[in-house]
Short mmCIF file of the C-alpha atoms (twelve columns), coordinates in Angstrom:
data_MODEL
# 
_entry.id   MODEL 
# 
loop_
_atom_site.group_PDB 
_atom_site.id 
_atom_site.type_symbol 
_atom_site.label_atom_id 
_atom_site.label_alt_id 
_atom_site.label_comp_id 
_atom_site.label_asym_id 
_atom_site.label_seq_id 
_atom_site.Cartn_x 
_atom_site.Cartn_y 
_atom_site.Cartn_z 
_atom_site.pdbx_PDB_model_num 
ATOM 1   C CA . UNK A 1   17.225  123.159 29.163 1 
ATOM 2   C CA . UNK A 2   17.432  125.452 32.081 1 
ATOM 3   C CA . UNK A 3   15.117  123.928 34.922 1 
ATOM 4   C CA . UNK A 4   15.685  127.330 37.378 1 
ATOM 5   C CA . UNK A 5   13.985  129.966 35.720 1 
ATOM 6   C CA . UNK A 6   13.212  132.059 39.047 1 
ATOM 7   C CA . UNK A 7   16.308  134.649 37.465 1 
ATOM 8   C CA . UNK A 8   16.280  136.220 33.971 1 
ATOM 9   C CA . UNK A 9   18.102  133.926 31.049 1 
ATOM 10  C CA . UNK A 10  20.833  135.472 29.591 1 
ATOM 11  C CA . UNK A 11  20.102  136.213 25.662 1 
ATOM 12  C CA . UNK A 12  22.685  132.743 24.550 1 
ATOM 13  C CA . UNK A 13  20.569  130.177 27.342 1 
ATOM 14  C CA . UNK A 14  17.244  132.000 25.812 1 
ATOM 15  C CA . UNK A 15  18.707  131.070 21.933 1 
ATOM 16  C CA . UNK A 16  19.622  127.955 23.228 1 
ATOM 17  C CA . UNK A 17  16.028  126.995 25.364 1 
ATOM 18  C CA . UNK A 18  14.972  128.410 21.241 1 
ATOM 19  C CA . UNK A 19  16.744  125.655 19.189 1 
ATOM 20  C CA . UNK A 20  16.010  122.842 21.683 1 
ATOM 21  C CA . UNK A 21  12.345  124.059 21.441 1 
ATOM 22  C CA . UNK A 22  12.590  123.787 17.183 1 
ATOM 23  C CA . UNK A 23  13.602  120.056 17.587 1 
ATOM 24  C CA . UNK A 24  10.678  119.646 19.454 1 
ATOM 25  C CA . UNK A 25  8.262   121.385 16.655 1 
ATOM 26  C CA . UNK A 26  7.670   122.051 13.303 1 
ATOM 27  C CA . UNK A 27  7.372   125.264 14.106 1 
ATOM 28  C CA . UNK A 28  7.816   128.466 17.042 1 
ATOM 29  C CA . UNK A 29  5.364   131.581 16.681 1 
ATOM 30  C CA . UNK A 30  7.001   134.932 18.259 1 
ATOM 31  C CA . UNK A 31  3.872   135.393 20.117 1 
ATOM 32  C CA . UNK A 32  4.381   132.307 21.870 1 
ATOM 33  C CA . UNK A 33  7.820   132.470 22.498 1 
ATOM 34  C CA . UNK A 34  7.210   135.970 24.563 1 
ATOM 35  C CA . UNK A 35  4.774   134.155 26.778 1 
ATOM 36  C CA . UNK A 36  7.154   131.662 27.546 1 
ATOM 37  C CA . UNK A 37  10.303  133.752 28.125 1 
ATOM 38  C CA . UNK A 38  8.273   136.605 29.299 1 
ATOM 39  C CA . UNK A 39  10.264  139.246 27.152 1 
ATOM 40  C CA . UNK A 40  9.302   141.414 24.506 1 
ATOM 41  C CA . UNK A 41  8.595   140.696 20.406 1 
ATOM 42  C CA . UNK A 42  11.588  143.047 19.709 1 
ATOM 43  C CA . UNK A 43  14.202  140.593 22.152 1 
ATOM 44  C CA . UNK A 44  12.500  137.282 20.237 1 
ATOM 45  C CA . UNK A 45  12.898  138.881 17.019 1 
ATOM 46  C CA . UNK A 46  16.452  140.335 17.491 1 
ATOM 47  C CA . UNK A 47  17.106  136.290 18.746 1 
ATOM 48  C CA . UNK A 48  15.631  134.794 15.718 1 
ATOM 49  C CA . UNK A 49  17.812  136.966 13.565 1 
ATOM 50  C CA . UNK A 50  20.853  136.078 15.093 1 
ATOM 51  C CA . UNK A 51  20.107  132.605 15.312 1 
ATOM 52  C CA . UNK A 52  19.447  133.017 11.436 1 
ATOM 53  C CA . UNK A 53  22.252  134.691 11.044 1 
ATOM 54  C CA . UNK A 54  24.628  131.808 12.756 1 
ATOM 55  C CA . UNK A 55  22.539  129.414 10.185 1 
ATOM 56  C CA . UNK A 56  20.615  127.908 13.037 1 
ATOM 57  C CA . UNK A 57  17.281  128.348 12.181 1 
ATOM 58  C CA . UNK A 58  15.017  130.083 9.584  1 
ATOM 59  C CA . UNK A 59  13.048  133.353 10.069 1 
ATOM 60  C CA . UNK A 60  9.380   133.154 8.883  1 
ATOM 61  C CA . UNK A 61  6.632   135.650 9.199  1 
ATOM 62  C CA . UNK A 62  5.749   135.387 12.268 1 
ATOM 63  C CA . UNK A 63  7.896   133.097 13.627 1 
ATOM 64  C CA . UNK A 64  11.175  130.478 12.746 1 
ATOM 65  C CA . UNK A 65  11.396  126.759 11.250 1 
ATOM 66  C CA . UNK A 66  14.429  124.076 11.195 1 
ATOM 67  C CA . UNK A 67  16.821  124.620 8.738  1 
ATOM 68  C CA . UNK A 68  16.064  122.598 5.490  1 
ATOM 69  C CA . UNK A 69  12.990  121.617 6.700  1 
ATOM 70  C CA . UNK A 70  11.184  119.454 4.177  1 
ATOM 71  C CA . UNK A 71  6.874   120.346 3.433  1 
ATOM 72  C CA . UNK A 72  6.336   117.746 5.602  1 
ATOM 73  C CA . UNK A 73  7.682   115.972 8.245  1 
ATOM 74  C CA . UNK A 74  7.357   111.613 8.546  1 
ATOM 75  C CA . UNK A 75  5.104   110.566 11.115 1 
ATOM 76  C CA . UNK A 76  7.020   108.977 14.399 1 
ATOM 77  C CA . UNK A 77  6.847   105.634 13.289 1 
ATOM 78  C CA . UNK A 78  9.395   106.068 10.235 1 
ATOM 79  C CA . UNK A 79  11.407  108.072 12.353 1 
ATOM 80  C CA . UNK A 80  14.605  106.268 14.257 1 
ATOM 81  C CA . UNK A 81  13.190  105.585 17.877 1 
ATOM 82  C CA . UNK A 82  15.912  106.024 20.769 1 
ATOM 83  C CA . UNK A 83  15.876  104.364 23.866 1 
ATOM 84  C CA . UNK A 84  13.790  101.594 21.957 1 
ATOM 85  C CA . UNK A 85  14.455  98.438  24.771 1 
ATOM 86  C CA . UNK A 86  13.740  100.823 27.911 1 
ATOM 87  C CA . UNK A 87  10.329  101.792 25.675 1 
ATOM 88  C CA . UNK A 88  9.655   98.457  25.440 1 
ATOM 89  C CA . UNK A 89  10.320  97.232  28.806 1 
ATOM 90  C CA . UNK A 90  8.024   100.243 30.079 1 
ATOM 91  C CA . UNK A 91  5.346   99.427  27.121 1 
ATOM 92  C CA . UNK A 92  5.615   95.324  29.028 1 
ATOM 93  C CA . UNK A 93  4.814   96.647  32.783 1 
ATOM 94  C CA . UNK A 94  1.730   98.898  31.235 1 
ATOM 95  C CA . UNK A 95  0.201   96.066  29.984 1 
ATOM 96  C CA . UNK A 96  0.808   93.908  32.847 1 
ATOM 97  C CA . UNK A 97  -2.108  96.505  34.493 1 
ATOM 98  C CA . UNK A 98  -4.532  96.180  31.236 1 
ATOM 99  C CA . UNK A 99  -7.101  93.425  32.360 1 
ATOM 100 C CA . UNK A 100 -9.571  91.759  29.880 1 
ATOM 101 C CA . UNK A 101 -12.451 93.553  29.899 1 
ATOM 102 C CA . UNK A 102 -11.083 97.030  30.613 1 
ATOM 103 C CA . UNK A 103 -12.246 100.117 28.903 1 
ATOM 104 C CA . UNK A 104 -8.924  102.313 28.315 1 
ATOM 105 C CA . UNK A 105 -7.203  104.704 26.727 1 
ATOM 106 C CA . UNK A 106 -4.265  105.629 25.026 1 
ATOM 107 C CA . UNK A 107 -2.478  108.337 24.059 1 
ATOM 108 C CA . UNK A 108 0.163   109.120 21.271 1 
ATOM 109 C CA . UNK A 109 3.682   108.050 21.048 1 
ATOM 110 C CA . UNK A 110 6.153   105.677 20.583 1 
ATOM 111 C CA . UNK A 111 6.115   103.986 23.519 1 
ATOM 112 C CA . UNK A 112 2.655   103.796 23.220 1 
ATOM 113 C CA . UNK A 113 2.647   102.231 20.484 1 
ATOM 114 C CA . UNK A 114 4.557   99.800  21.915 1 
ATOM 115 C CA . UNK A 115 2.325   99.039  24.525 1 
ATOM 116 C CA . UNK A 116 -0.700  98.867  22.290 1 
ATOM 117 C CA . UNK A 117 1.300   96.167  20.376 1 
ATOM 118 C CA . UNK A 118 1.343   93.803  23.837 1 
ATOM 119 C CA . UNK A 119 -2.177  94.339  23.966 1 
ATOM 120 C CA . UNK A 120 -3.228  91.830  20.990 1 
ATOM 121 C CA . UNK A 121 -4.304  89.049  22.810 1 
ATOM 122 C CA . UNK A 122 -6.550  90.711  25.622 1 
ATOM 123 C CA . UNK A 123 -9.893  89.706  24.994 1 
ATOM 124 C CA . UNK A 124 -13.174 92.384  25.232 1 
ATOM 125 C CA . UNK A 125 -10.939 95.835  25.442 1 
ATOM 126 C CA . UNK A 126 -12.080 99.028  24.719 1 
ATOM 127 C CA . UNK A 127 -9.597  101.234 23.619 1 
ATOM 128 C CA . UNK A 128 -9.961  105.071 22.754 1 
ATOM 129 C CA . UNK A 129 -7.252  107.158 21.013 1 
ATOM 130 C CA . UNK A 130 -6.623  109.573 19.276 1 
ATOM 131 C CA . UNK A 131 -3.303  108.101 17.426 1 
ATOM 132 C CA . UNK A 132 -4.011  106.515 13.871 1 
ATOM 133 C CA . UNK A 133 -1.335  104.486 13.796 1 
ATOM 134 C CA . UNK A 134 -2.720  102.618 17.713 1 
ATOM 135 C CA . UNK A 135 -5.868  102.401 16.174 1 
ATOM 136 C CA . UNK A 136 -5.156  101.166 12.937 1 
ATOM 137 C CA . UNK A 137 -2.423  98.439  14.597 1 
ATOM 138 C CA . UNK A 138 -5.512  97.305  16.679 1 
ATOM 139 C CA . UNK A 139 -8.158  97.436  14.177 1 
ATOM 140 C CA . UNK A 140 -5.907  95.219  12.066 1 
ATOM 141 C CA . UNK A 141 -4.354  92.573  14.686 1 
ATOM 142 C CA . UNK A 142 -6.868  92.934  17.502 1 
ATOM 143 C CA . UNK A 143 -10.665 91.970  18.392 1 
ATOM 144 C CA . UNK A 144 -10.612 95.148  20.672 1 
ATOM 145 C CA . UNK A 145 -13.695 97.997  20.481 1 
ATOM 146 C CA . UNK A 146 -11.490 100.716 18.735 1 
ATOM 147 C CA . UNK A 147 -13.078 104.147 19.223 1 
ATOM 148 C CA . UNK A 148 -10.666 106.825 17.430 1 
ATOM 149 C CA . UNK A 149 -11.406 110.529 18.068 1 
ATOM 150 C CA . UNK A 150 -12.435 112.953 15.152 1 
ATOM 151 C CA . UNK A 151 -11.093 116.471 14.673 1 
ATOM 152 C CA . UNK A 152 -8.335  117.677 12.606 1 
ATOM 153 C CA . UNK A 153 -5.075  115.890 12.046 1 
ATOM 154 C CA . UNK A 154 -1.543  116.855 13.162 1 
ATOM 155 C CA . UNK A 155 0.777   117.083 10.449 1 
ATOM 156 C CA . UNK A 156 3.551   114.748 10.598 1 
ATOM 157 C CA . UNK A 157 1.994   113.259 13.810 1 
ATOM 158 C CA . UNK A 158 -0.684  110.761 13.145 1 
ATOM 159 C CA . UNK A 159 -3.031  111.919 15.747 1 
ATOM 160 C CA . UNK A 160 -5.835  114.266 15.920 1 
ATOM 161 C CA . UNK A 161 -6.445  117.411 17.888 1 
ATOM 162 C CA . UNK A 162 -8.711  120.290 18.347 1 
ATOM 163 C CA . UNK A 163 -11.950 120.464 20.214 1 
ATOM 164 C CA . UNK A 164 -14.315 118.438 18.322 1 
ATOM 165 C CA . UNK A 165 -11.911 115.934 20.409 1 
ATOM 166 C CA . UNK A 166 -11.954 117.496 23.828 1 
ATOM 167 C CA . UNK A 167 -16.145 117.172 23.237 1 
ATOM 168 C CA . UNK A 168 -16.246 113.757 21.806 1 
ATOM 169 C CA . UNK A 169 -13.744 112.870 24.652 1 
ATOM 170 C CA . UNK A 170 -15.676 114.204 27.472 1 
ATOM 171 C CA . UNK A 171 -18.394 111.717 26.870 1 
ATOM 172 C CA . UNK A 172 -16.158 108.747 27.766 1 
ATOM 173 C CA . UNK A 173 -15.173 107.472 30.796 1 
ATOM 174 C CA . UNK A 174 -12.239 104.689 31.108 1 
ATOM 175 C CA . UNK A 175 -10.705 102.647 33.815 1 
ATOM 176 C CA . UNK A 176 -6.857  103.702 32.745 1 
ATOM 177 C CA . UNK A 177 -5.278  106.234 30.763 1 
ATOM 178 C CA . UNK A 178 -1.809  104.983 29.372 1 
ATOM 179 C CA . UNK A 179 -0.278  108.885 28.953 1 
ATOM 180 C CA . UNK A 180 3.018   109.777 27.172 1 
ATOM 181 C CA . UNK A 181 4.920   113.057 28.026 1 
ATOM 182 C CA . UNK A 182 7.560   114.718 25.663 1 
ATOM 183 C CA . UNK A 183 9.376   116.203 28.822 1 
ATOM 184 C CA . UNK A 184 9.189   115.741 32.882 1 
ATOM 185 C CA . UNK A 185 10.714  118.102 35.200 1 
ATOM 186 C CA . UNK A 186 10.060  119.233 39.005 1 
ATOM 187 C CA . UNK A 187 9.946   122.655 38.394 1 
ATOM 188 C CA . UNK A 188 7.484   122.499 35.365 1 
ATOM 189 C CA . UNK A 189 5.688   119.585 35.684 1 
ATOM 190 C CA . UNK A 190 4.219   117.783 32.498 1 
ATOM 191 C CA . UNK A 191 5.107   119.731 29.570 1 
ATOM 192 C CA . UNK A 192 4.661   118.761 25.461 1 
ATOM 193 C CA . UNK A 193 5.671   120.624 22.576 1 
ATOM 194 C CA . UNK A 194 1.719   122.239 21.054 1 
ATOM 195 C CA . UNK A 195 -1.394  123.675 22.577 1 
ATOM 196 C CA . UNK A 196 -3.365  121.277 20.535 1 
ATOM 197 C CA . UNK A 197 -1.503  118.604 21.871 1 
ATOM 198 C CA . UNK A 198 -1.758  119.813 25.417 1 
ATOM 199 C CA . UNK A 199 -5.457  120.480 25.399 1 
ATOM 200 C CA . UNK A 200 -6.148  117.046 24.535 1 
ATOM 201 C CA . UNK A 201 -3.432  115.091 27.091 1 
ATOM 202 C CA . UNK A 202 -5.559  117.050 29.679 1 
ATOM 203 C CA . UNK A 203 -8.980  115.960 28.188 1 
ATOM 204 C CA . UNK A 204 -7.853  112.131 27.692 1 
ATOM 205 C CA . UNK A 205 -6.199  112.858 31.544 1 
ATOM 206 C CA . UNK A 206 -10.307 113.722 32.965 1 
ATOM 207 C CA . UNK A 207 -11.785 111.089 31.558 1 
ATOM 208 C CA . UNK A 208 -9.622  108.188 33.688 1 
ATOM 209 C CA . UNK A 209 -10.420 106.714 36.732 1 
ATOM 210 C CA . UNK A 210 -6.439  105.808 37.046 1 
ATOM 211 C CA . UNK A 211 -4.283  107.973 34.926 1 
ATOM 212 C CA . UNK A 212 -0.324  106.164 34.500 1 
ATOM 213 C CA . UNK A 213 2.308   107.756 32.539 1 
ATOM 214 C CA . UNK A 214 5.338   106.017 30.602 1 
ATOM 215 C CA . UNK A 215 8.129   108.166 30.485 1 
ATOM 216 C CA . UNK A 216 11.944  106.716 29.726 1 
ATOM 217 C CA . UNK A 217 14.184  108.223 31.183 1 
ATOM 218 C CA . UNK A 218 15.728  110.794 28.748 1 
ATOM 219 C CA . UNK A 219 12.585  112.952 29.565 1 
ATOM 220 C CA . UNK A 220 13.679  113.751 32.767 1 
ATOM 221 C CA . UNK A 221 14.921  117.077 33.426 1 
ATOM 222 C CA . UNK A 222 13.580  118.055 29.893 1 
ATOM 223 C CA . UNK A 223 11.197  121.282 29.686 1 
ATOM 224 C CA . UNK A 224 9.105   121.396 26.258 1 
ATOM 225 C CA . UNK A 225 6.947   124.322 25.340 1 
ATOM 226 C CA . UNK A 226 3.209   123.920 27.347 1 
ATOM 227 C CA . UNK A 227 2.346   122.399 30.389 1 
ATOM 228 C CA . UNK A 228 -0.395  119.435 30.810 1 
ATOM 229 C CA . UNK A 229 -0.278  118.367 33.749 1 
ATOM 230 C CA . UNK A 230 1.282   118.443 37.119 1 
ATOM 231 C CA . UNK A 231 2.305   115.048 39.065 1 
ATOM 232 C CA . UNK A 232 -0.707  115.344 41.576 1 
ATOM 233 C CA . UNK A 233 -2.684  114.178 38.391 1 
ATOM 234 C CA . UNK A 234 -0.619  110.687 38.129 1 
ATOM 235 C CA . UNK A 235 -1.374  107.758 39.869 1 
ATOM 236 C CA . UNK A 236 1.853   106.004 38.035 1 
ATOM 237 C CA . UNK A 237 4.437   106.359 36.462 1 
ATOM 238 C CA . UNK A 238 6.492   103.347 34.698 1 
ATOM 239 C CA . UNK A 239 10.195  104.565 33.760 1 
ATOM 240 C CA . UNK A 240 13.511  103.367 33.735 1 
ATOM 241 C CA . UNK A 241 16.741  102.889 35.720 1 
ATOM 242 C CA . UNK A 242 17.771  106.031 34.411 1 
ATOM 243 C CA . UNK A 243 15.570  107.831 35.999 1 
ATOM 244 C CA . UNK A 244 17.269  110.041 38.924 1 
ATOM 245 C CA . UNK A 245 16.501  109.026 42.217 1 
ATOM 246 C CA . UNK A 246 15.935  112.649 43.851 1 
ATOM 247 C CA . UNK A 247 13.437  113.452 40.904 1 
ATOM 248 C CA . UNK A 248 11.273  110.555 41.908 1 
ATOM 249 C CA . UNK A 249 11.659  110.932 45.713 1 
ATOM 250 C CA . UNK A 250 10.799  114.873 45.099 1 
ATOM 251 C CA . UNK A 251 7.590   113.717 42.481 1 
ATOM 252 C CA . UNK A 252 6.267   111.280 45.499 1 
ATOM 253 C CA . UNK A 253 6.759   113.932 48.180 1 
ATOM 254 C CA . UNK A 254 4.600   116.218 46.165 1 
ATOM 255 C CA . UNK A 255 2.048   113.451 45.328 1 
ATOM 256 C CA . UNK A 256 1.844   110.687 48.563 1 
ATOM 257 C CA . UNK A 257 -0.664  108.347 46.410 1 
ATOM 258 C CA . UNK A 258 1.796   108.088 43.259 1 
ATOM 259 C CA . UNK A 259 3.637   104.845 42.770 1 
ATOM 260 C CA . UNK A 260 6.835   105.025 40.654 1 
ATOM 261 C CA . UNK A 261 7.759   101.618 39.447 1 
ATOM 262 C CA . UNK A 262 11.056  101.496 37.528 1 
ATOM 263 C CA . UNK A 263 11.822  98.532  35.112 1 
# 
């Protein structure tokens, strides 16, 4: 995606920023889509027709869907995981900072999910989530204090969102926040593919004395649809080698307290 938006996209980078946003979600509302490319319903719509037209995409009222897209997506875990040993070498370091005794929390994704794998043998945890498939994994292979959130669940996505969970959330307080990120760039910060999603990132983000973020590298660079969060929020963040060298000089320049730590 584009990272230097200071200049108007030309209408084939906007179509493009378009179909890398579909991959992202199950879903794109025009509405939405103005916001972020700050043009008019009648350019998004004229885009979305072409695209349609090229077979890229599928016009829906309202809005546009993947091609062939099934009634329902399968949640993450079925899904083929890339960059699974950097994932799991990040998932290792974030639990070399979970201590027994710790009250924590976790937040959705695959590597994650990973992490709350490592986290079997720690003895008196409390873990908050909102991801069914963390909090199932624990309740079934750990003696951790499980505390899922309520609200309405995500389609395809094993999680919940909405804002019986920013309320029930607000009530906590933890010592870490293990955060994933769908995309990481300088110019846009912290960015994830839905509102719902975003609103509770933030939420789970307040609650945390220490907030660390595990983000491979192939979400550098990347810009999804909403901002969450900008790098002054982080007080770590575990990646890998890939990670670009200027990005994480530029993220600590613009935050002196955050420690990268690359694995």
């Amino acid at each position: 995606m584009r990272l230097n938006d200071n200049s108007p996209l030309f209408a084939e980078e906007r179509r493009d920023q378009i179909l890398l946003m579909l991959k992202e979600q199950s879903k794109l509302l025009v509405p939405e889509l103005c916001t972020h490319f700050d043009v008019s319903q009648a350019t998004i719509r004229n885009d979305l027709r072409e695209l349609e037209a090229s077979g890229k995409l599928k016009r829906t009222h309202g809005g546009a869907i993947p091609v062939g897209k099934a009634s329902f997506d399968p949640i993450s875990r079925d899904k083929k995981v890339d960059h699974k040993d950097e994932k799991r070498r990040i998932a290792a370091m974030a639990a070399s900072l979970v201590e027994d005794g710790d009250t924590i929390a976790i937040d959705t994704g695959t590597t994650t999910f990973e992490l709350a794998r490592l986290l079997v043998g720690r003895q008196r945890l409390t873990i908050v989530t909102n991801d069914l498939m963390i909090a199932f994994f624990l309740e079934n292979n750990s003696d951790a204090s499980v505390v899922l959130t309520g609200g309405m669940l995500r389609k395809g996505f094993h999680c919940t969102t909405g804002p019986s969970v920013h309320e029930q959330m607000s009530k906590y307080n933890v010592d870490k926040a293990f955060m994933a990120t769908n995309a990481l760039s300088l110019e846009k910060g912290l960015t994830t593919p839905g509102i719902d999603l975003a609103d509770v990132k933030k939420a789970m983000i307040r609650i945390a004395s220490q907030v660390v973020f595990l983000v491979d590298s192939s979400k550098f660079g990347r810009i999804s649809f909403i901002k969450f969060a900008d790098f002054d929020v982080a007080d770590k963040i575990i990646t890998d080698k890939g990670a670009g060298k200027k990005t994480i000089e530029r993220m600590q320049s613009e935050n002196d307290n955050l420690e990268v730590i690359i694995v």
